[in-house]
PDB file of N, CA, C, O and CB in Angstrom:
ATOM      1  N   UNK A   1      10.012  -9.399  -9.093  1.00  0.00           N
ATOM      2  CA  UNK A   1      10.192  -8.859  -7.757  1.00  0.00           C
ATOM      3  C   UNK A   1       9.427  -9.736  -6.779  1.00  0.00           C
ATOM      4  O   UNK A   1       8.265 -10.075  -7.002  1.00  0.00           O
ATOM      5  CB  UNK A   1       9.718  -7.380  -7.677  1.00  0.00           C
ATOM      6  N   UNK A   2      10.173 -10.137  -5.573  1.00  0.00           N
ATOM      7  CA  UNK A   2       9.390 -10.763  -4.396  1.00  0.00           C
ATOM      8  C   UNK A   2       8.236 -10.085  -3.786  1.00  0.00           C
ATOM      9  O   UNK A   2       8.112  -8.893  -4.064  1.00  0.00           O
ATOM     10  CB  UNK A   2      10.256 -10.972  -3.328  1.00  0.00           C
ATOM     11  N   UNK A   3       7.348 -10.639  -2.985  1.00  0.00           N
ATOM     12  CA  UNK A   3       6.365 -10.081  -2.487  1.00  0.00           C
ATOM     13  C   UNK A   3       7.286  -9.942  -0.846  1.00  0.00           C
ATOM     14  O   UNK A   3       8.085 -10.710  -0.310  1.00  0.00           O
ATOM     15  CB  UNK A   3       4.815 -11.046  -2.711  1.00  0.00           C
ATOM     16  N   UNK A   4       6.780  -8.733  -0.466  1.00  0.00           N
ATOM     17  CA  UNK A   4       6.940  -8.096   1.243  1.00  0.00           C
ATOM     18  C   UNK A   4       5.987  -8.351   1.744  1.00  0.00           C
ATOM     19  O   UNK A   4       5.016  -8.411   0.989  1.00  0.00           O
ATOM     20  CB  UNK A   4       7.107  -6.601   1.612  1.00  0.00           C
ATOM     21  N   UNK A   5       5.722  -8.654   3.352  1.00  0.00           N
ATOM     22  CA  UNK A   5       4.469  -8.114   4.021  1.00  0.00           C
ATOM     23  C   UNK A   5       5.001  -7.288   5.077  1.00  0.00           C
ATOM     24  O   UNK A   5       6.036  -7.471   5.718  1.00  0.00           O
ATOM     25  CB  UNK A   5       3.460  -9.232   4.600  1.00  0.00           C
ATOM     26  N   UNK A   6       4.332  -6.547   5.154  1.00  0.00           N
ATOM     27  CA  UNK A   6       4.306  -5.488   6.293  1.00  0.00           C
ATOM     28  C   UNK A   6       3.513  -5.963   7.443  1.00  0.00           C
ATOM     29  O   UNK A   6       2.473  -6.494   7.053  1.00  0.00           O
ATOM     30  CB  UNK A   6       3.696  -4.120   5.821  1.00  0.00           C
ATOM     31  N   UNK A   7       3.662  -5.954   8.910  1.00  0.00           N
ATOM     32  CA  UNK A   7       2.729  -5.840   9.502  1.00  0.00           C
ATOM     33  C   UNK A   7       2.934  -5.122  10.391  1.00  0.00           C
ATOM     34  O   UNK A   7       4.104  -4.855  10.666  1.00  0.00           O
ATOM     35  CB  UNK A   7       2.277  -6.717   9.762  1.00  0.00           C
ATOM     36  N   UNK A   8       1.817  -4.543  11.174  1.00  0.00           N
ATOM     37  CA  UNK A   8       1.542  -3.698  12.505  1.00  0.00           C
ATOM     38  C   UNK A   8       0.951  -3.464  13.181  1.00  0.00           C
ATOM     39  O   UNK A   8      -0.188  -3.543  12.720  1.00  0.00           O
ATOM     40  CB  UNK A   8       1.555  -2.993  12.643  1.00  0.00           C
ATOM     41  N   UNK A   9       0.939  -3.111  14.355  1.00  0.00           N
ATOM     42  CA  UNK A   9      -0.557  -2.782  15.270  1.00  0.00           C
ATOM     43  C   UNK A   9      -1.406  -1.726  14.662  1.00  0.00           C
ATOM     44  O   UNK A   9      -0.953  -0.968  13.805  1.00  0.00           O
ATOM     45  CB  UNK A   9      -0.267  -2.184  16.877  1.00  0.00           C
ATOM     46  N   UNK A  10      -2.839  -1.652  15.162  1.00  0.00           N
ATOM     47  CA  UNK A  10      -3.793  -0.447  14.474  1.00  0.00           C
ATOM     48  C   UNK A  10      -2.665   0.741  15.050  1.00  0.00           C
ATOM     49  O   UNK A  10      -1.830   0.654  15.949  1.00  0.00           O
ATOM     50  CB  UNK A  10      -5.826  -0.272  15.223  1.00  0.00           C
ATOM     51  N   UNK A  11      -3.019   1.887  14.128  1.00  0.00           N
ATOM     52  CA  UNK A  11      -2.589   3.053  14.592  1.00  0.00           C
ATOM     53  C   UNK A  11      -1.439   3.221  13.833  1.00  0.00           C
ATOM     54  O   UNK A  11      -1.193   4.352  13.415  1.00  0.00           O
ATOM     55  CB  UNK A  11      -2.406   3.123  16.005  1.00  0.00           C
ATOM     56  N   UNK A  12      -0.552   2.132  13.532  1.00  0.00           N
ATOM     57  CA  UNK A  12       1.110   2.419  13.330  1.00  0.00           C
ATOM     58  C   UNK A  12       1.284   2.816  11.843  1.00  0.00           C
ATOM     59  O   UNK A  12       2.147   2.243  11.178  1.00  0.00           O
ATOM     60  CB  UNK A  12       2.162   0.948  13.663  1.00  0.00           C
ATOM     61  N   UNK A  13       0.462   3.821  11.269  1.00  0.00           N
ATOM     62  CA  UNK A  13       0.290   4.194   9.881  1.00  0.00           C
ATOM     63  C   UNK A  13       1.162   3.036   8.525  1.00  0.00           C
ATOM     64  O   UNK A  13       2.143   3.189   7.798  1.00  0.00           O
ATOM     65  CB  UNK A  13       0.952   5.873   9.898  1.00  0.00           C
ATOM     66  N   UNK A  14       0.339   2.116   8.700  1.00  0.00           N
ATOM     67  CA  UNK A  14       0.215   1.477   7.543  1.00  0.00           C
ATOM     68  C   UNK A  14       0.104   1.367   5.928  1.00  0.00           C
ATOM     69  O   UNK A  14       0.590   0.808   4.945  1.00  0.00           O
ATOM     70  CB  UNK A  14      -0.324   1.216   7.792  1.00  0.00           C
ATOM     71  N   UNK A  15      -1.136   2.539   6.462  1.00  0.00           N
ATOM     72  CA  UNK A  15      -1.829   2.720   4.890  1.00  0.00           C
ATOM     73  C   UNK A  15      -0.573   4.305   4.666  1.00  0.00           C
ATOM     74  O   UNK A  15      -0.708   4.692   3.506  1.00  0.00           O
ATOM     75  CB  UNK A  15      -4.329   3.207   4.891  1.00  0.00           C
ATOM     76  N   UNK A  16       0.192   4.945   5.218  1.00  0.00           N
ATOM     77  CA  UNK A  16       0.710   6.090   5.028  1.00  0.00           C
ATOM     78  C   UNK A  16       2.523   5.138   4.369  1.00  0.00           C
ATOM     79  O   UNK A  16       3.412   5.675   3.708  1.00  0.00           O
ATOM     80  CB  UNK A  16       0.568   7.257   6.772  1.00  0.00           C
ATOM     81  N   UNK A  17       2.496   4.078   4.741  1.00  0.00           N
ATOM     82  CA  UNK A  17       3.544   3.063   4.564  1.00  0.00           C
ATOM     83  C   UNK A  17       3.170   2.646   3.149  1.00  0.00           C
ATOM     84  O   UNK A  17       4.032   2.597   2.272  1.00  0.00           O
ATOM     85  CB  UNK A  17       3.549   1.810   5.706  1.00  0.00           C
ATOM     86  N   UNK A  18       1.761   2.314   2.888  1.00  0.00           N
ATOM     87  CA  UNK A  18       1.584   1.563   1.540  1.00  0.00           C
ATOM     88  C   UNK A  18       1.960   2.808   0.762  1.00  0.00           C
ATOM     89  O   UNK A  18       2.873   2.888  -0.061  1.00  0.00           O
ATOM     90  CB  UNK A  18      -0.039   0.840   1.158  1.00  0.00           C
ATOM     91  N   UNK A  19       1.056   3.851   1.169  1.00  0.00           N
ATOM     92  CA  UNK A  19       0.982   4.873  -0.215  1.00  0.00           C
ATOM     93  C   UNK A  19       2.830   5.735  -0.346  1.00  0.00           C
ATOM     94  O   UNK A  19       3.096   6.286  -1.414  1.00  0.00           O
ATOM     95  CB  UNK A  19      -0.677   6.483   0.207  1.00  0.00           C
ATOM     96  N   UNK A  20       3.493   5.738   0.360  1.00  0.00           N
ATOM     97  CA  UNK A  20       5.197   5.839   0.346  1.00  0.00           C
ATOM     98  C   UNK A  20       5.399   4.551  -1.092  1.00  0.00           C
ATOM     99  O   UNK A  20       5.680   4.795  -2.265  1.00  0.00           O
ATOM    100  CB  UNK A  20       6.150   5.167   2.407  1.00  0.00           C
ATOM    101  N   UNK A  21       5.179   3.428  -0.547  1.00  0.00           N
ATOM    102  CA  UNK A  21       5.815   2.780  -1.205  1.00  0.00           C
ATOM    103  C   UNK A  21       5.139   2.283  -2.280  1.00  0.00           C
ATOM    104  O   UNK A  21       5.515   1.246  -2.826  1.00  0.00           O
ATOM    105  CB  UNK A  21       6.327   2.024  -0.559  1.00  0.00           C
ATOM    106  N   UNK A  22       3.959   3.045  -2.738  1.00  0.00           N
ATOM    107  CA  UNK A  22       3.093   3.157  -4.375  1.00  0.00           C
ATOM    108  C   UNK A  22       3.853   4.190  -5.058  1.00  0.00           C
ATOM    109  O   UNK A  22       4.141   3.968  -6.234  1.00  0.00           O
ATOM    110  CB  UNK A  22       1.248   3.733  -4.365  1.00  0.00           C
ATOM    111  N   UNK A  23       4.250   5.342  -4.496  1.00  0.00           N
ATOM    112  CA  UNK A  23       4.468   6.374  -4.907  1.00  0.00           C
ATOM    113  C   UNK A  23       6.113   6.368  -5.529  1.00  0.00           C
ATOM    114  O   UNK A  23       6.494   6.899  -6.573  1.00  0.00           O
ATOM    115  CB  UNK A  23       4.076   7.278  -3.814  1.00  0.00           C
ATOM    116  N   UNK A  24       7.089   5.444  -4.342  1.00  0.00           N
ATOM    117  CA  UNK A  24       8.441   5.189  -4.768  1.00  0.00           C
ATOM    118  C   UNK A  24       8.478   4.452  -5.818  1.00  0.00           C
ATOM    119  O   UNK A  24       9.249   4.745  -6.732  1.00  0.00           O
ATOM    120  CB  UNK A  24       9.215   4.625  -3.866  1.00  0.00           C
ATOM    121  N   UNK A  25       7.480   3.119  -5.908  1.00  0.00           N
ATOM    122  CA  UNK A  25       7.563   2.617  -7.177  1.00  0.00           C
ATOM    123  C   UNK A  25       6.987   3.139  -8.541  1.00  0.00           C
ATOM    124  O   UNK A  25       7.500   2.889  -9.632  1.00  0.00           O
ATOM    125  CB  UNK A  25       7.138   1.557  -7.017  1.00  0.00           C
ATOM    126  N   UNK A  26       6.055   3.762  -8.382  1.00  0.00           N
ATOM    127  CA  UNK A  26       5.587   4.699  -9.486  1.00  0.00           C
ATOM    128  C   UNK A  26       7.010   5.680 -10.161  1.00  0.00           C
ATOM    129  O   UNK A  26       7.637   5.713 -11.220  1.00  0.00           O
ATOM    130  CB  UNK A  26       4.291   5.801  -8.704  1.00  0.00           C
ATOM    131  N   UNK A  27       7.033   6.331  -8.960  1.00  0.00           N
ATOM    132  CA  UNK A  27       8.426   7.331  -9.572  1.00  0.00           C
ATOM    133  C   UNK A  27       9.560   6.666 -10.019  1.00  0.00           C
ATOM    134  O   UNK A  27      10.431   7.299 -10.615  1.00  0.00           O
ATOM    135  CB  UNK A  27       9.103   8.301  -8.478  1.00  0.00           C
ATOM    136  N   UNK A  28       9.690   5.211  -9.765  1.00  0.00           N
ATOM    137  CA  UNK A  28      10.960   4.923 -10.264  1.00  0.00           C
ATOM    138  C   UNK A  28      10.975   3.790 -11.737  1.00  0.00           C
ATOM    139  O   UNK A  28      11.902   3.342 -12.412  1.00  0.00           O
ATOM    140  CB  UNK A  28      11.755   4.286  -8.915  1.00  0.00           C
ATOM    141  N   UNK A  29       9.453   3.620 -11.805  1.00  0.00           N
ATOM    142  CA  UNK A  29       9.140   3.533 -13.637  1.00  0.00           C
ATOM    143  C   UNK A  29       8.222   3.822 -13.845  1.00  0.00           C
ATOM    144  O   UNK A  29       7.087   3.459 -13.532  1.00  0.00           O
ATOM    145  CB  UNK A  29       9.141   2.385 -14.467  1.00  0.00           C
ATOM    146  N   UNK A  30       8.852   4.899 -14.711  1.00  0.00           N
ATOM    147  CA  UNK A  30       7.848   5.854 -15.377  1.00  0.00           C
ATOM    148  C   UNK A  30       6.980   4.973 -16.340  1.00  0.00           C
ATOM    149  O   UNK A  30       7.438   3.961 -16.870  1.00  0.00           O
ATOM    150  CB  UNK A  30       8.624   7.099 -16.234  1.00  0.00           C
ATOM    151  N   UNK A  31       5.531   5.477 -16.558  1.00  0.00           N
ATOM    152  CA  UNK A  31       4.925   4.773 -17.537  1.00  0.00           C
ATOM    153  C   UNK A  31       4.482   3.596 -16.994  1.00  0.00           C
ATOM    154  O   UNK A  31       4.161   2.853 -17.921  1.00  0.00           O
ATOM    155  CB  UNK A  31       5.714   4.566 -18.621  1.00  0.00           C
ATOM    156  N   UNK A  32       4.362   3.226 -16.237  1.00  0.00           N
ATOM    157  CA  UNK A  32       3.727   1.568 -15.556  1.00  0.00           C
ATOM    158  C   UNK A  32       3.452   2.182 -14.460  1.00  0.00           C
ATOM    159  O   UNK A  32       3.830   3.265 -14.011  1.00  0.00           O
ATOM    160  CB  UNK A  32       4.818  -0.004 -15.270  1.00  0.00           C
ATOM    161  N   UNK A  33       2.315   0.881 -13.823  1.00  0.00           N
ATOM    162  CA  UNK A  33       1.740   1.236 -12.103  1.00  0.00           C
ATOM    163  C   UNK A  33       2.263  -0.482 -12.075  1.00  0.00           C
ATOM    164  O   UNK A  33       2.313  -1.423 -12.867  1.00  0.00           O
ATOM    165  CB  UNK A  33      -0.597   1.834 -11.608  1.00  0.00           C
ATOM    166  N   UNK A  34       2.639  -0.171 -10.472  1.00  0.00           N
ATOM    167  CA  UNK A  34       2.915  -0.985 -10.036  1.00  0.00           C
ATOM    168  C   UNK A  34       2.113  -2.257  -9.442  1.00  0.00           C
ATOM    169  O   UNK A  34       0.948  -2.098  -9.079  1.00  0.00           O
ATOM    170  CB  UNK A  34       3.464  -0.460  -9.525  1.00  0.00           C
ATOM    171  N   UNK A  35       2.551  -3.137  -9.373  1.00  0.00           N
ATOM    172  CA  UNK A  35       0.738  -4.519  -8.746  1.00  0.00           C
ATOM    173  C   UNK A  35       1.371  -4.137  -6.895  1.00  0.00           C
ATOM    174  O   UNK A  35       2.473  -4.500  -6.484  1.00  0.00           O
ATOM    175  CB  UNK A  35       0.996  -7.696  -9.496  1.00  0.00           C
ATOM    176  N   UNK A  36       0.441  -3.432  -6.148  1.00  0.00           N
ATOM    177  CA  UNK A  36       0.437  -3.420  -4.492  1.00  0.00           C
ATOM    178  C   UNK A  36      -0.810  -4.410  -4.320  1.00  0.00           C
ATOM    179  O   UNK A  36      -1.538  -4.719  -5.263  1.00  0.00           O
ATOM    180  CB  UNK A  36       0.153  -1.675  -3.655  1.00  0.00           C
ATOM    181  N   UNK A  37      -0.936  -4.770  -3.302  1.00  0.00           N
ATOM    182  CA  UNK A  37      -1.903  -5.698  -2.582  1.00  0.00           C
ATOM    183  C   UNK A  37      -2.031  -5.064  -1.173  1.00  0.00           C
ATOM    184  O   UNK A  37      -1.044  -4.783  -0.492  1.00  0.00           O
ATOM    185  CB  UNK A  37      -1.355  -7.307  -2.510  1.00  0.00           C
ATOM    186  N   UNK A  38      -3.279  -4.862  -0.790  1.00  0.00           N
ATOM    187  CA  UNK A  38      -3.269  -3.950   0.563  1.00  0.00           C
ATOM    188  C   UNK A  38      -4.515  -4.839   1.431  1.00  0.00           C
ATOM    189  O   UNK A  38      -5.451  -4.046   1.535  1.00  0.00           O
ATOM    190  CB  UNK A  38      -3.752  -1.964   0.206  1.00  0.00           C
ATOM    191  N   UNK A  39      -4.763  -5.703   1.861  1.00  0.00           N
ATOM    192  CA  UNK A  39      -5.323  -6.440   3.336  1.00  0.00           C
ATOM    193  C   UNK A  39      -5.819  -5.744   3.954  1.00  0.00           C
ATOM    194  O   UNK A  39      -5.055  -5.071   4.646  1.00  0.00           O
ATOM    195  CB  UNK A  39      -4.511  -7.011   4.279  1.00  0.00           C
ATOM    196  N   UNK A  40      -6.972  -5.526   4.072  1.00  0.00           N
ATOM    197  CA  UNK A  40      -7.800  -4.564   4.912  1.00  0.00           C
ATOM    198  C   UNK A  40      -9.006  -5.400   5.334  1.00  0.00           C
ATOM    199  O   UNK A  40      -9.552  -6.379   4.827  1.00  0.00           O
ATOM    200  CB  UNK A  40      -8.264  -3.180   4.083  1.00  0.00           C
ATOM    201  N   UNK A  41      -9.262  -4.594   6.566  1.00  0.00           N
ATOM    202  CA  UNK A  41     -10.238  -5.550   7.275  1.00  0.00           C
ATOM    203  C   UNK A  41     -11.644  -5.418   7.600  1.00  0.00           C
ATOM    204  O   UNK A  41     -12.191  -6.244   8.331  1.00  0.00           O
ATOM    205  CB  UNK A  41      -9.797  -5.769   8.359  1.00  0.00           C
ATOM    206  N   UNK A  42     -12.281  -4.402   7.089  1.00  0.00           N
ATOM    207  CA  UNK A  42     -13.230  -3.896   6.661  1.00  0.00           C
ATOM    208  C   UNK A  42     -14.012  -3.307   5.279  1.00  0.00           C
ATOM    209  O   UNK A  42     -13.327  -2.361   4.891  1.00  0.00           O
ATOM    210  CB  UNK A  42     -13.086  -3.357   7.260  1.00  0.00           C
ATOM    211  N   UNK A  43     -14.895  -3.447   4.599  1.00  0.00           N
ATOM    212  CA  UNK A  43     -15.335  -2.508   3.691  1.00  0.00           C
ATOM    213  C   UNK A  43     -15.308  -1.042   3.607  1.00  0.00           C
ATOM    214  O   UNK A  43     -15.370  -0.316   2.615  1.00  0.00           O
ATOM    215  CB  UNK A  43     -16.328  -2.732   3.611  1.00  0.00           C
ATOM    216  N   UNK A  44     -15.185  -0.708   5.080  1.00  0.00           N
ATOM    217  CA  UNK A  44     -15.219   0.936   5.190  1.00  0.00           C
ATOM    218  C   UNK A  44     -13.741   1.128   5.010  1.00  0.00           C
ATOM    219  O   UNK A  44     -13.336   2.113   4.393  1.00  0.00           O
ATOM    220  CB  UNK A  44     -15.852   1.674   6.769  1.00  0.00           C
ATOM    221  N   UNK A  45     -12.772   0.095   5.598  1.00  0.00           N
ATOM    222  CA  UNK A  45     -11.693   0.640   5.265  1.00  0.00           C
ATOM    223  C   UNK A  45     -10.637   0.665   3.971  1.00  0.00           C
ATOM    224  O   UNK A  45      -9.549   1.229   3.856  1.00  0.00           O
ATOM    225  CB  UNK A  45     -11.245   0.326   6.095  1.00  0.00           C
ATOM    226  N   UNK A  46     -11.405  -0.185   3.029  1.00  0.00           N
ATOM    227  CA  UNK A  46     -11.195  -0.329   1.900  1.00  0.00           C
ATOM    228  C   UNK A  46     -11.428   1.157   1.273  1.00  0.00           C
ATOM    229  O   UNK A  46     -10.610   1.985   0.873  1.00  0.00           O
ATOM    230  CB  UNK A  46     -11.980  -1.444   1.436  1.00  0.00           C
ATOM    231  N   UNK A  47     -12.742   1.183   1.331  1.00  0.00           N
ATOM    232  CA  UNK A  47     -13.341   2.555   0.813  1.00  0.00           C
ATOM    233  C   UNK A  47     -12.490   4.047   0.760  1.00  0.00           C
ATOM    234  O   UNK A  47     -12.336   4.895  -0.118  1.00  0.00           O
ATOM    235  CB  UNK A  47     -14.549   2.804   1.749  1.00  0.00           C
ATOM    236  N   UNK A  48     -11.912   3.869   2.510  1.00  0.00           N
ATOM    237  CA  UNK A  48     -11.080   4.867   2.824  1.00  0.00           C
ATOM    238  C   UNK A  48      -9.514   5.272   1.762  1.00  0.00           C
ATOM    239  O   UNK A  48      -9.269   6.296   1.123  1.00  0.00           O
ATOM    240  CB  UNK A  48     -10.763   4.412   4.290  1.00  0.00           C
ATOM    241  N   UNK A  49      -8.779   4.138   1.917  1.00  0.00           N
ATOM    242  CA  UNK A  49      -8.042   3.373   1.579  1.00  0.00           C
ATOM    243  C   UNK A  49      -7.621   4.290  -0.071  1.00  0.00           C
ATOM    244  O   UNK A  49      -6.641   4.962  -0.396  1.00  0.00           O
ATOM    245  CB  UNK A  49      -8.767   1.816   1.698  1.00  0.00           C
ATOM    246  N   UNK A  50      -9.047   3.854  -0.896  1.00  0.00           N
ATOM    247  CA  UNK A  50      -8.952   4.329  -2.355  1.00  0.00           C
ATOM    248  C   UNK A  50      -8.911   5.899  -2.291  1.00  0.00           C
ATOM    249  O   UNK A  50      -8.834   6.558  -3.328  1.00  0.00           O
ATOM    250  CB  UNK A  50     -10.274   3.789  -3.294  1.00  0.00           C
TER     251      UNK A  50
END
């Protein structure tokens, strides 16, 4: 599978975009996690993030 990037201004729910599209790929094979990569620009927002 190719890699996507997303981008957006602060605010434009991003991280509500990543976790949609952890969750679609999870549900659609069962038994595996998927490899996401998420760019964040802080430590706090990493933290959040998990």
């Amino acid at each position: 599978m190719g890699a996507t990037l997303h981008l957006a201004p602060i605010g434009q729910d991003k991280t509500a975009l990543a976790i949609s599209l952890l969750r679609k790929y999870t549900d659609a094979q069962q038994n595996t996690f998927p490899t996401i990569w998420v760019l964040l620009a802080t430590r706090r927002q990493e933290i959040h993030f998990r």
